[in-house]
VEXDREN-2710 file (C-alpha; in Angstrom, 1 decimal):
% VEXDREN-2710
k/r/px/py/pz
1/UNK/22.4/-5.8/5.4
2/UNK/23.5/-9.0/2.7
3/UNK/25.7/-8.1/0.3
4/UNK/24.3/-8.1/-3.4
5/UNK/24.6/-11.4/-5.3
6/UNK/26.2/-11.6/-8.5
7/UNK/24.7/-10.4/-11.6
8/UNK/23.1/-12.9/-13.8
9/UNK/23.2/-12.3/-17.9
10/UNK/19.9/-11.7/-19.3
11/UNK/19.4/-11.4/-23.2
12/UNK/23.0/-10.4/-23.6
13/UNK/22.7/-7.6/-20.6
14/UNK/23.5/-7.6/-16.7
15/UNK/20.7/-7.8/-14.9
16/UNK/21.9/-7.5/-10.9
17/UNK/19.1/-9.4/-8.6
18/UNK/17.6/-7.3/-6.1
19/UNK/18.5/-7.3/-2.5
20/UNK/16.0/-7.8/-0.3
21/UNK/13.7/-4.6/-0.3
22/UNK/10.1/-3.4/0.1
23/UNK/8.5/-4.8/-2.5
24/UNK/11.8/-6.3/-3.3
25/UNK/13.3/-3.7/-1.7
26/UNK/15.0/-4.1/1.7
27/UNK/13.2/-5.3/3.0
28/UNK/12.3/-3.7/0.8
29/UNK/-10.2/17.2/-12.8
30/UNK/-12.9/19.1/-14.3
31/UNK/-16.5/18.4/-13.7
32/UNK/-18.6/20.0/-10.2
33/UNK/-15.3/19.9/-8.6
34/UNK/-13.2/21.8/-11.2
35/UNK/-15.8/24.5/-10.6
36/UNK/-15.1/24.8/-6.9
37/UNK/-11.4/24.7/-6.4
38/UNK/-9.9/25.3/-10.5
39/UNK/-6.9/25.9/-9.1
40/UNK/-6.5/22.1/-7.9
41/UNK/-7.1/20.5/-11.0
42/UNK/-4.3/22.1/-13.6
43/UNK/-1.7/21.3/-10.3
44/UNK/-2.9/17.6/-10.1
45/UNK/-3.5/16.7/-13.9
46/UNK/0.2/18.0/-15.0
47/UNK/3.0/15.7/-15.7
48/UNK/5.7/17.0/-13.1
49/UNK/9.4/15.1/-12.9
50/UNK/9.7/16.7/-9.1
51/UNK/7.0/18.4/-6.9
52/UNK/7.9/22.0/-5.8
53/UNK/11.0/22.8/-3.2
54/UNK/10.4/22.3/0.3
55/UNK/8.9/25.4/2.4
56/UNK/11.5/26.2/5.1
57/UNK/8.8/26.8/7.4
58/UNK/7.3/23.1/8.7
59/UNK/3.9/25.3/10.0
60/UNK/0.7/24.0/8.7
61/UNK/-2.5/25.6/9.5
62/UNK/-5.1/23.2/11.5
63/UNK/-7.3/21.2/9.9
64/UNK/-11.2/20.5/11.1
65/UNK/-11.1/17.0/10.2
66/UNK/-7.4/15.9/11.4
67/UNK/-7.1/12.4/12.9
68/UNK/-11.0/12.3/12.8
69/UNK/-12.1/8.1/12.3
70/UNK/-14.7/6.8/10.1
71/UNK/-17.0/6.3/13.1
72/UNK/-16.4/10.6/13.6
73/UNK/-16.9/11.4/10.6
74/UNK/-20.4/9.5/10.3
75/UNK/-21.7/10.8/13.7
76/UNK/-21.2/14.3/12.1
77/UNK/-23.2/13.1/9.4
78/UNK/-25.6/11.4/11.4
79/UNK/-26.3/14.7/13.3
80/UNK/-26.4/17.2/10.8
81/UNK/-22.8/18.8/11.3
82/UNK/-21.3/17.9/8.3
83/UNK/-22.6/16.4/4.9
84/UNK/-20.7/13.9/2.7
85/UNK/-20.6/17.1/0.0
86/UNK/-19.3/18.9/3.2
87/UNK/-16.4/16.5/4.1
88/UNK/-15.6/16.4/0.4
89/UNK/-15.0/20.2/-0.1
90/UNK/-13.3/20.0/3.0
91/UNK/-11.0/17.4/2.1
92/UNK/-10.4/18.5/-1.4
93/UNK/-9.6/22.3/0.1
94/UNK/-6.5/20.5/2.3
95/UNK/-5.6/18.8/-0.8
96/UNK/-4.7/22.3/-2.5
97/UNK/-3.7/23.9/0.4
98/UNK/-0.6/21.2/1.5
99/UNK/-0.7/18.7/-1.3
100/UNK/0.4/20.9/-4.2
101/UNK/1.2/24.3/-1.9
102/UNK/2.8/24.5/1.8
103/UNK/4.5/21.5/2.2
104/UNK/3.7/20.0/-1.0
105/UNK/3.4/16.1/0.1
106/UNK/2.5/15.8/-3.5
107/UNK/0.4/12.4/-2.9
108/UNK/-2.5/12.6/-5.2
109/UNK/-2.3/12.0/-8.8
110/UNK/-6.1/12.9/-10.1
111/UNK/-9.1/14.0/-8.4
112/UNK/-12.4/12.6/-9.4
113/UNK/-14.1/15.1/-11.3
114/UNK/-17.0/13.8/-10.1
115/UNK/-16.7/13.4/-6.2
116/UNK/-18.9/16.5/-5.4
117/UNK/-21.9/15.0/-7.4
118/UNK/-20.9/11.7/-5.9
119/UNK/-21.2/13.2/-2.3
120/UNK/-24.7/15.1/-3.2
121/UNK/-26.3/11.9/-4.2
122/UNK/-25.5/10.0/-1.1
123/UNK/-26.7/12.9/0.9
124/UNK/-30.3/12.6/-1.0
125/UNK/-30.0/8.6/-0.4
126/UNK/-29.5/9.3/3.7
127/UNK/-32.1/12.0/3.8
128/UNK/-34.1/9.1/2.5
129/UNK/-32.9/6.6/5.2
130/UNK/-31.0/4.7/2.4
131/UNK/-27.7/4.8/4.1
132/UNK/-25.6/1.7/2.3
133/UNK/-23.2/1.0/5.3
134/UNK/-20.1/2.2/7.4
135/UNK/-18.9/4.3/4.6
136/UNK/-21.9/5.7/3.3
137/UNK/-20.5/9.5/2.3
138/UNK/-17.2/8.3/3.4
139/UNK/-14.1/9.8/1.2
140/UNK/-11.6/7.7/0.3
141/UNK/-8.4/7.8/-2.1
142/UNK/-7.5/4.8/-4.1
143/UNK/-4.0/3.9/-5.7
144/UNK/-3.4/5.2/-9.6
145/UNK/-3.3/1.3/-10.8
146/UNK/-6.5/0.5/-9.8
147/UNK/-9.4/0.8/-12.4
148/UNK/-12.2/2.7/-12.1
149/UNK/-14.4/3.4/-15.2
150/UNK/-15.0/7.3/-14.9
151/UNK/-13.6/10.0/-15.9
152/UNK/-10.3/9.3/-13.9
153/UNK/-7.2/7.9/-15.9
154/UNK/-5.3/4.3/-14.5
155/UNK/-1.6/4.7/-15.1
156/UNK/0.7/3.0/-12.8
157/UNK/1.9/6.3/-12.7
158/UNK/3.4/5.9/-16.3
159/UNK/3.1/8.3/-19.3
160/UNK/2.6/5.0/-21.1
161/UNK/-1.2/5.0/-20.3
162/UNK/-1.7/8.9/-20.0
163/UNK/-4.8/9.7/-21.3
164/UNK/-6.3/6.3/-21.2
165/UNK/-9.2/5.0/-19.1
166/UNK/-10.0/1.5/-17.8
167/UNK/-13.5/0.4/-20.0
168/UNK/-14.8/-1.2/-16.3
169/UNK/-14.4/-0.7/-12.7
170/UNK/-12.1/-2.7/-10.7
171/UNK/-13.6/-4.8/-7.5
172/UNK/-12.1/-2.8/-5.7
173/UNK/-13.8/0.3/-7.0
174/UNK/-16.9/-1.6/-7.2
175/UNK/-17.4/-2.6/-3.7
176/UNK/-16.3/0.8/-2.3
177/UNK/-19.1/2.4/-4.7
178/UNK/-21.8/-0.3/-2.9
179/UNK/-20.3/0.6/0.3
180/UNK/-20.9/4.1/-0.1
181/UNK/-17.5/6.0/-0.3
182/UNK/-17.1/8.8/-2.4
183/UNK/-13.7/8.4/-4.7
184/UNK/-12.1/11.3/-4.1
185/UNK/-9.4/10.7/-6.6
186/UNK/-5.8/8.8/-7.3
187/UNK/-2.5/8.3/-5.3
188/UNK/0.4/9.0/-6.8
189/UNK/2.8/5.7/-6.3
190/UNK/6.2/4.3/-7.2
191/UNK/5.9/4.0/-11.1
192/UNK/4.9/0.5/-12.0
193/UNK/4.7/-0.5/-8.7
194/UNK/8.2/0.0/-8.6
195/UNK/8.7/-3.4/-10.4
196/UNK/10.9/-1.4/-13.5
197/UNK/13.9/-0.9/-11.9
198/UNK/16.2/-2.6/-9.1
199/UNK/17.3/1.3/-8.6
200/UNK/14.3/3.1/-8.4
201/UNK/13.2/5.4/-5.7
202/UNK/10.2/4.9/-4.1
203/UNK/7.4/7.5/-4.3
204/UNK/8.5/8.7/-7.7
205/UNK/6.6/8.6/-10.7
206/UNK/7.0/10.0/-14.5
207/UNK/3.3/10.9/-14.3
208/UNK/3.1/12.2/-10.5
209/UNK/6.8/13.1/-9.7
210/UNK/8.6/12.6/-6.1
211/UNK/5.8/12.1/-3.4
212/UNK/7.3/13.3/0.6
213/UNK/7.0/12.0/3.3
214/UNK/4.5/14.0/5.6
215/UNK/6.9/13.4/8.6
216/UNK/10.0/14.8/7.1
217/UNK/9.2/16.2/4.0
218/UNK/13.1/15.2/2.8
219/UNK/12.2/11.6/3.6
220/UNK/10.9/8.6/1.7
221/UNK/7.4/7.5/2.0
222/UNK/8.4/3.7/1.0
223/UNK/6.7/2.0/-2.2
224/UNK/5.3/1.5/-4.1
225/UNK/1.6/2.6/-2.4
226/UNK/3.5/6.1/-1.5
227/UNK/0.4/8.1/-1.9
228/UNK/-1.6/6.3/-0.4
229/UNK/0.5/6.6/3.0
230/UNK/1.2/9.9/2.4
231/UNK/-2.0/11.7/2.1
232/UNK/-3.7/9.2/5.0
233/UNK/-1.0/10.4/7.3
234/UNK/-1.4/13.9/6.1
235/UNK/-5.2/13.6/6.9
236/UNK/-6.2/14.4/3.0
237/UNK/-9.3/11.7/3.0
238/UNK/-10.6/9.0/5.5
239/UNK/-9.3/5.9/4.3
240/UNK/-7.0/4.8/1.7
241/UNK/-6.3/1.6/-0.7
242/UNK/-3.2/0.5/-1.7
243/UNK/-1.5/-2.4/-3.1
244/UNK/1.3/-4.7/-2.4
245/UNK/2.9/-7.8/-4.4
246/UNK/5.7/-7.7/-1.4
247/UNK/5.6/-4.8/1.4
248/UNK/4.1/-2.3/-1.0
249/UNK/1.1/-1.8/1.9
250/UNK/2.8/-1.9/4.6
251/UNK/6.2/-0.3/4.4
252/UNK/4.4/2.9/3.5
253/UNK/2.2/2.3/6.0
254/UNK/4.9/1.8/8.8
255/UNK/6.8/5.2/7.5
256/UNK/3.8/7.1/7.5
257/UNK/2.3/5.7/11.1
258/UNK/-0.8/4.2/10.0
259/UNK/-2.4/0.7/10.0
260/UNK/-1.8/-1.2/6.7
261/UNK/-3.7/-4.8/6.3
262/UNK/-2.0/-6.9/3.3
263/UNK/-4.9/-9.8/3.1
264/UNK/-4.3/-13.1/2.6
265/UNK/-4.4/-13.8/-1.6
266/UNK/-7.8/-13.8/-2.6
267/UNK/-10.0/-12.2/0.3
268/UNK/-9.9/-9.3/-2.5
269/UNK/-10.1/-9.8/-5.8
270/UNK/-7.1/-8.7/-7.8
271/UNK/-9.4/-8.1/-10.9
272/UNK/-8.7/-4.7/-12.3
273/UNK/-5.7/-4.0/-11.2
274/UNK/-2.4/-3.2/-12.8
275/UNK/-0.5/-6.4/-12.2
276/UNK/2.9/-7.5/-11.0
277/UNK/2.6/-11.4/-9.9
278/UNK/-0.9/-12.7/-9.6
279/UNK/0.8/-15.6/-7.2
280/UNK/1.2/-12.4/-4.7
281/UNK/-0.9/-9.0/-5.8
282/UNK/-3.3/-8.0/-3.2
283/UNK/-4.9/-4.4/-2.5
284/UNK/-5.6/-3.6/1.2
285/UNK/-6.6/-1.2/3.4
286/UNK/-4.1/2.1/4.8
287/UNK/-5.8/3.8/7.7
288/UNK/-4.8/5.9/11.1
289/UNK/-6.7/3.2/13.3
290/UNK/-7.2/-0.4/13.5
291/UNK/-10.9/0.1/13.3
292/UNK/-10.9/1.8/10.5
293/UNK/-8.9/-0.9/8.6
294/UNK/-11.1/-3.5/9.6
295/UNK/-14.1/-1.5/8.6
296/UNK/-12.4/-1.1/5.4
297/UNK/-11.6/-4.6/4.7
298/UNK/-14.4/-5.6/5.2
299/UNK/-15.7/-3.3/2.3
300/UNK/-13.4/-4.8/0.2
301/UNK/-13.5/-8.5/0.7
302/UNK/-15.8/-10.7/-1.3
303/UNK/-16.2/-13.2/-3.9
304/UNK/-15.5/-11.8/-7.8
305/UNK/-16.4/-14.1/-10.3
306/UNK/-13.2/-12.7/-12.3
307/UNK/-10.5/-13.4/-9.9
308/UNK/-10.4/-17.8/-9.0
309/UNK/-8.4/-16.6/-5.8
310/UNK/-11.4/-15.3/-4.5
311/UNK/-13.6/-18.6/-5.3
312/UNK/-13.1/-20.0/-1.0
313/UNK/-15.1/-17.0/-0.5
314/UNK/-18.3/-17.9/-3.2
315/UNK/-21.8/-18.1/-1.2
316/UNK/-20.2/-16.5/2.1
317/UNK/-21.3/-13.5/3.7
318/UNK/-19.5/-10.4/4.2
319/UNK/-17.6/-10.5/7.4
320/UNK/-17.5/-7.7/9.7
321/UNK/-14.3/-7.5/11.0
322/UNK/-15.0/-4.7/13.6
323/UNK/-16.6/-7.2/15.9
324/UNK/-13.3/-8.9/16.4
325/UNK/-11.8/-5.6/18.0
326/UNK/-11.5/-6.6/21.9
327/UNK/-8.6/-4.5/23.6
328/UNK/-8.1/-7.8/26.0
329/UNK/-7.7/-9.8/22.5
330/UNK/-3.8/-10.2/23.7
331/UNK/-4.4/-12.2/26.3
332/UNK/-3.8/-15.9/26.6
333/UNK/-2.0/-15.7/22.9
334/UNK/0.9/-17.3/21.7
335/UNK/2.6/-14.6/19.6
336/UNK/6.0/-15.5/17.9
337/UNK/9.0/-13.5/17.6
338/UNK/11.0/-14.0/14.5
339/UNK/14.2/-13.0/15.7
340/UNK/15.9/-13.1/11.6
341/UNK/13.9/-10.0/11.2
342/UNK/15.7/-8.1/13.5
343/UNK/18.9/-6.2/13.8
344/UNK/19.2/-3.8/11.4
345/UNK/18.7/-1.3/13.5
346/UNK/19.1/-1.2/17.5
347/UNK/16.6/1.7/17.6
348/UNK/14.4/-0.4/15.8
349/UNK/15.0/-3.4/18.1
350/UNK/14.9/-1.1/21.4
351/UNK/10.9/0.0/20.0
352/UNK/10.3/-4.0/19.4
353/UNK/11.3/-4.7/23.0
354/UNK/9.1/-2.4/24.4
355/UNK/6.9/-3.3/22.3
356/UNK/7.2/-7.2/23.0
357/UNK/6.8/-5.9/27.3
358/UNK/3.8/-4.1/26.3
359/UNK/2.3/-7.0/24.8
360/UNK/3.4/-9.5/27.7
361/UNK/1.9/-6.7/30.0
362/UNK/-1.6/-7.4/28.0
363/UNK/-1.3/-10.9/28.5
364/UNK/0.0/-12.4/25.7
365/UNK/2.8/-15.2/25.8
366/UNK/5.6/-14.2/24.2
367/UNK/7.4/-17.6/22.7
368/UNK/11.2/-15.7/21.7
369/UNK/12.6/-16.9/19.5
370/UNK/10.2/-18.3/16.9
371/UNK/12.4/-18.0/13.6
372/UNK/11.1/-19.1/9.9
373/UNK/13.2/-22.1/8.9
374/UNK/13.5/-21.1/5.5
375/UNK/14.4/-17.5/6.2
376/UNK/16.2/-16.0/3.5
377/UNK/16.1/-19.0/0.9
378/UNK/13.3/-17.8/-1.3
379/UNK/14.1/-14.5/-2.3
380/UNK/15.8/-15.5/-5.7
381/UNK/12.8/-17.7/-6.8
382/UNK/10.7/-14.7/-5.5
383/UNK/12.3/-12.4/-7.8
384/UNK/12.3/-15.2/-10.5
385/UNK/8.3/-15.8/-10.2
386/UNK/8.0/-12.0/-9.9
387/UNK/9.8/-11.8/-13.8
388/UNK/7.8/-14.6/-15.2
389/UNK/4.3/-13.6/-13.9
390/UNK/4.8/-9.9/-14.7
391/UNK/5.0/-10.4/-18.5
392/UNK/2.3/-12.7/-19.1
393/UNK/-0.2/-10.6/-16.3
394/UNK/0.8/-6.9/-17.7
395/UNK/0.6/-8.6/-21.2
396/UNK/-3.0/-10.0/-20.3
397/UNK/-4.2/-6.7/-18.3
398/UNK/-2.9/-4.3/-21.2
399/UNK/-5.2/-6.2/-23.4
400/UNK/-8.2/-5.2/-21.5
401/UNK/-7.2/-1.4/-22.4
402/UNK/-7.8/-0.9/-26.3
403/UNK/-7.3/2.9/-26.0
404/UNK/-4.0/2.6/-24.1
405/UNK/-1.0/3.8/-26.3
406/UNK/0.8/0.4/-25.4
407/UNK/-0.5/-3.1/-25.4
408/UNK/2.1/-5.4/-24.3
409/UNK/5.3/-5.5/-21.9
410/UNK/7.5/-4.9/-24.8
411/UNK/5.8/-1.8/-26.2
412/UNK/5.9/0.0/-22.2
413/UNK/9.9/-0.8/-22.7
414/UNK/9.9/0.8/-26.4
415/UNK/7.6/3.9/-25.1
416/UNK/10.2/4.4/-22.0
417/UNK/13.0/4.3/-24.4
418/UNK/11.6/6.9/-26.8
419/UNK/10.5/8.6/-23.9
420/UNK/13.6/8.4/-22.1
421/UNK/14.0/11.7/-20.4
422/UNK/10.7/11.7/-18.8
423/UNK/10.3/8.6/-18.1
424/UNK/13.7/7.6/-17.0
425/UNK/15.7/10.6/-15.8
426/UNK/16.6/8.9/-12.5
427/UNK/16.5/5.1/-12.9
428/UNK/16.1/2.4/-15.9
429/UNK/13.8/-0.4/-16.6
430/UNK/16.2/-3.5/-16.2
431/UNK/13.5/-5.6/-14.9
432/UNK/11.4/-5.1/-18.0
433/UNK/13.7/-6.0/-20.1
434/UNK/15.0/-9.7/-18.0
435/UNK/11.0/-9.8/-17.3
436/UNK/10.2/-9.6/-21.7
437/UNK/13.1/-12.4/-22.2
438/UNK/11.2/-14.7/-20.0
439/UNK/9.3/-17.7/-21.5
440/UNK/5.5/-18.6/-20.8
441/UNK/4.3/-19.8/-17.2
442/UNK/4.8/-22.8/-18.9
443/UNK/8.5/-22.9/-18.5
444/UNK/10.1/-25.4/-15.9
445/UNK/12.0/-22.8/-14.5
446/UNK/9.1/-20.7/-13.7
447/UNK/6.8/-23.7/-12.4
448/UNK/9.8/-24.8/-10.7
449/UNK/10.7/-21.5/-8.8
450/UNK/6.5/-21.2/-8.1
451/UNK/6.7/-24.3/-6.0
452/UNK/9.8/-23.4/-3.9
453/UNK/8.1/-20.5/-3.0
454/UNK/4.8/-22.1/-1.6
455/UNK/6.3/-24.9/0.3
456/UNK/9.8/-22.7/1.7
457/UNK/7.1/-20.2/2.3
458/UNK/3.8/-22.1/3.7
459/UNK/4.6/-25.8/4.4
460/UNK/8.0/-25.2/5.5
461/UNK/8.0/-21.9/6.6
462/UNK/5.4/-20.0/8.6
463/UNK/3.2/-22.9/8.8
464/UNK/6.1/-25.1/10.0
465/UNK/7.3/-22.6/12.8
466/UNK/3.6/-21.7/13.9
467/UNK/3.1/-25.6/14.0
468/UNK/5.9/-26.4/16.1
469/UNK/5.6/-23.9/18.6
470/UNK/1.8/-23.7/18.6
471/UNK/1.5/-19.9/17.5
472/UNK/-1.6/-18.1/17.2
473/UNK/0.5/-15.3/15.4
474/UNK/4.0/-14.0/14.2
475/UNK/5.7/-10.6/14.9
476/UNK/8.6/-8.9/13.9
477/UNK/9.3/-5.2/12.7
478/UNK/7.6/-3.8/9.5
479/UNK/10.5/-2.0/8.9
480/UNK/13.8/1.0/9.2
481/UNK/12.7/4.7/9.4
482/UNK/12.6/7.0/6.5
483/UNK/15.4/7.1/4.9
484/UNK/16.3/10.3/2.8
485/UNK/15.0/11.0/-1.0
486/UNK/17.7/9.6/-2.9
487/UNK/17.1/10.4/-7.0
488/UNK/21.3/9.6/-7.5
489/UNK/21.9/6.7/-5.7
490/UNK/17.8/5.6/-5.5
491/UNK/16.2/3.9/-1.9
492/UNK/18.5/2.8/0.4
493/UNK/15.9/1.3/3.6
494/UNK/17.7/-1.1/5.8
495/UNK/15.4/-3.9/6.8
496/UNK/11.9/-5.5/6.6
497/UNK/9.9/-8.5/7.2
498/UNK/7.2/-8.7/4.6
499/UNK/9.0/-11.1/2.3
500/UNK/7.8/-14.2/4.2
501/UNK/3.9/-13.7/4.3
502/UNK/4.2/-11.8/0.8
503/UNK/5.1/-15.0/-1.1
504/UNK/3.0/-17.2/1.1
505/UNK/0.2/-14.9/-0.1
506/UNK/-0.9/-14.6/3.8
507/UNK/-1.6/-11.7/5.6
508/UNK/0.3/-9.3/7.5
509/UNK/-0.9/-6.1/9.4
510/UNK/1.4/-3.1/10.7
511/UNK/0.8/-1.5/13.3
512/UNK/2.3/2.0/14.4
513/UNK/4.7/1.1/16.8
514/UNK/6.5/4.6/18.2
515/UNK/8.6/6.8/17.0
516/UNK/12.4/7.2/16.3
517/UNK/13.9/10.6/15.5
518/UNK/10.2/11.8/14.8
519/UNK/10.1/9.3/12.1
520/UNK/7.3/6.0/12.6
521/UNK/8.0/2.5/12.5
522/UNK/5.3/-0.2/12.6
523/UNK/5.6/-3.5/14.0
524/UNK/3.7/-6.4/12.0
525/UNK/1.3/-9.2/12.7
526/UNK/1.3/-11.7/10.8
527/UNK/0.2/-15.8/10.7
528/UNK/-1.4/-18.3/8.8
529/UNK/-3.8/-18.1/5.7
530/UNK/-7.2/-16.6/6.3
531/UNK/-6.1/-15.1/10.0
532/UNK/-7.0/-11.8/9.3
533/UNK/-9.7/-11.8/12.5
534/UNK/-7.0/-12.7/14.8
535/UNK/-4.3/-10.5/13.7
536/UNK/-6.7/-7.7/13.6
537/UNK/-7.9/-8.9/17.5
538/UNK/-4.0/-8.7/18.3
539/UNK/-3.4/-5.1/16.6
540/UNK/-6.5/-3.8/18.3
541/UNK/-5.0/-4.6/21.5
542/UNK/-1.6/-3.4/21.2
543/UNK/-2.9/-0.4/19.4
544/UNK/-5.1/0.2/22.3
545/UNK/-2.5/-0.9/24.8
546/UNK/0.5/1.8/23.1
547/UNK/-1.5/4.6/21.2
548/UNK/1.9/5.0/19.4
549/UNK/0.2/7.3/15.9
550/UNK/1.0/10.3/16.2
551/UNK/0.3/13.1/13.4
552/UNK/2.3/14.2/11.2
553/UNK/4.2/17.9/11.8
554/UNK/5.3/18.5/8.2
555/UNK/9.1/19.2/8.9
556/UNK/11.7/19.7/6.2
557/UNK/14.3/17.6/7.7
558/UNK/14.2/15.6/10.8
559/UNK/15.3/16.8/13.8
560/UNK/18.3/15.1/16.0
END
């Protein structure tokens, strides 16, 4: 682990620069459903600081649908053994019995009030052979700072926006309503994204409290898409969509032993989202299976007249990633290890060896070491970037929210002040305030610090390494174990790769790699812009190969 550089003086107070974690951390109801479970909605709409105590007890009864995949759940629909109302009630029944009670993962923020009627229509529609695709009656749970125009609140998690509601759908939302999922509700998440503070602690929000991690319920879940991992792990809806600006997809994903895609800037649109950096923001797919998140990127990817990013995609048709699923896709490929990544942990590095035979034994040719050049010398221009871009993109979004209580960068940091003991018992907002005494994206600083980060990044990072040695695609670990819930001292991780393809904006996938302690890691693929087929041909086949996931026993503490 580096030690912590030294503190730079912003507007007359010390602002320390992150170390290197996930997202720059270490690596950094009412409606038809209020009616059937009313005892769900008062628990999920209340402001909590902390979710209840942890039962002593880890047992959890079963669950019908447990581990069950996309393809499953359609075949029972397809037959006549379950209904998309049916899976709703279902999931929404798990929700309130270990969400908010048993174990209390405490990973959903908000359920759609209207996910039942939802549900019932698609039924009607596939009664009448109008079934819109893979995830017709499918539910899915989306993060709490992505915009849906219903009855469900966006917040970030924040007391800030309580109350308010986005005017328009999101893409995001959008193309999952075309698809045919059923929003089943919100994800609690690390507040803001967990861009406030430098000492936060992931899985914690003003508006959602402390989400657990379903492993070891005294555990972190990693940030800031917390919920998202959480309740896919826990089996509380299908699919999931988070977000990430730098391993806010797929650290959760690697604590919580799923699949996590973080696409390459621009295969989704970022439109409607509560921003961070628009030079790195993507949402992406969490899911227990590799198939799944291909089926569920391919949902999501498309063209969006209000995000530029997305314009390489304009007059293209939908890609369907699931074809590219071959579990011999490992052979004959030249697969990189970036050695820099590792060493933080020799369990961690024992997993990535067996994990590195396993792939030789598929075929694969293993070219060790294949180290990025410029590892390690863009994380202050990162975090510089990250400052500039989140001003003027929080100021721009906040805009698009008239009934919001705030409407700029400045008033959030006035509300948290006023609001101070709810909204920052645990942590400040540091990185608000060095982010508010930034200039435009005019500044030469800013346009200076953008261009490092492309070219260390791209030109002479992973593109240079991948170049040189002829790789078809990169690996190194997503990340450490859980760590422990820290709400003194905040997240203390110990590693993590996603810095490198984060500022490139290119993609990186995690894969569930095995199991330390009882606690997952991942191992991540990642490569060049626009990859995603390969990368998903490589995780197919080492998921395949390893069937590393398993589910999630609910324990208070880990067991040594």
């Amino acid at each position: 682990m580096r030690s912590k550089p030294a503190p730079e003086t912003i507007a007359g107070t010390e602002c320390p620069k992150p170390e290197r974690r996930s997202f720059l951390k270490a690596g950094m109801i009412g409606g038809t459903a209020a009616a059937v479970f009313p005892a769900l909605m008062p628990a999920l709409s209340a402001a909590r600081t902390m979710a209840p105590e942890s039962p002593s007890s880890s047992a959890v009864p079963a669950f019908e649908l447990d581990e069950l995949t996309v393809a499953d759940l359609q075949s029972g629909m397809e037959s006549g053994k379950f209904t998309a109302r049916s899976l709703t009630e279902k999931y929404l029944a798990r929700m309130q019995q270990i969400d908010k009670q048993g174990p209390a993962v405490n990973s959903v923020i908000e359920i759609n009030p209207d996910a039942l009627a939802i549900a019932e229509t698609l039924d009607v529609w596939r009664s009448q052979k109008r079934v819109l695709g893979p995830l017709h009656g499918i539910p899915v749970l989306i993060k709490d700072n992505i915009d849906t125009a219903d009855r469900m609140q966006t917040t970030a998690g924040s007391l800030a926006l309580a109350g308010s509601h986005a005017p328009k759908d999101s893409f995001v939302a959008q193309r999952l309503r075309e698809a045919g999922a059923v929003l089943l509700g919100k994800t609690n998440l690390s507040e803001w994204a967990n861009i406030r503070s430098n000492h936060s602690t992931s899985g914690w929000s003003a508006r959602g409290g402390q989400t657990r991690n379903p492993y070891a319920l005294d555990r972190n879940p990693c940030g800031s898409s917390s919920g998202s991992g959480a309740a896919t792990a826990a089996n509380l809806c299908a699919l999931a969509v988070g977000t990430e600006t730098d391993g806010s997809i797929v650290c959760p994903s690697s604590l919580s032993g799923l699949v996590g895609i973080k696409p390459t800037l621009g295969l989704v649109s970022r439109a409607g989202i509560i921003p961070i950096a628009h030079s790195q923001d993507t949402a992406g797919p969490m899911a227990r299976t590799v198939r799944d998140a291909a089926v569920l990127l391919g949902a999501l990817a498309g063209f969006d007249p209000r995000d530029s990013a997305t314009a390489t995609l304009q007059g293209k048709s939908a890609v369907d990633y699931t074809k590219f699923l071959d579990p011999n896709g490992l052979r004959g490929a030249r697969i990189g290890v970036a050695r820099k990544y590792f060493g933080f942990s020799a369990a961690v590095d024992k997993l990535m060896e067996d994990s590195i035979r396993a792939m030789k034994d598929l075929g694969a040719v293993m070219v060790d070491p294949a180290d990025i050049p410029t590892h390690g010398k863009f994380d202050d221009t990162e975090f510089t970037v990250l400052l500039y871009e989140l001003k003027a993109d929080l100021n721009a979004y906040l805009a698009t929210r008239p009934d919001a209580a705030v409407h700029s960068l400045k008033d959030v940091i006035e509300f948290n002040e006023r609001n101070r003991e709810k909204e920052m018992p645990y942590f400040g907002q540091e990185n608000f305030y060095a982010a508010e005494a930034k200039g435009p994206l005019t500044s030469k600083e800013y346009r200076e610090a953008l261009e490092n980060n492309h070219r260390l990044s791209r030109k002479e990072g992973i593109d240079a390494v991948m170049d040189k040695l002829k790789l078809d695609a990169m690996i190194a670990p997503t990340g450490s174990p859980a760590w422990p819930t820290d709400l003194v001292n905040g997240d203390h991780s110990s590693g993590g790769s996603s810095n490198a393809a984060a500022v490139a904006g290119y993609p990186d996938i995690t894969v569930p790699a095995g199991l330390i302690f009882g606690l997952p890691v991942g191992i991540s693929f990642f490569g060049r812009a626009w990859s995603e087929a390969k990368l998903i041909q490589y995780a197919y086949a080492f998921e395949q190969a390893t069937k590393a996931r398993q589910a999630p026993r609910f324990l208070p503490t880990v067991q040594v």
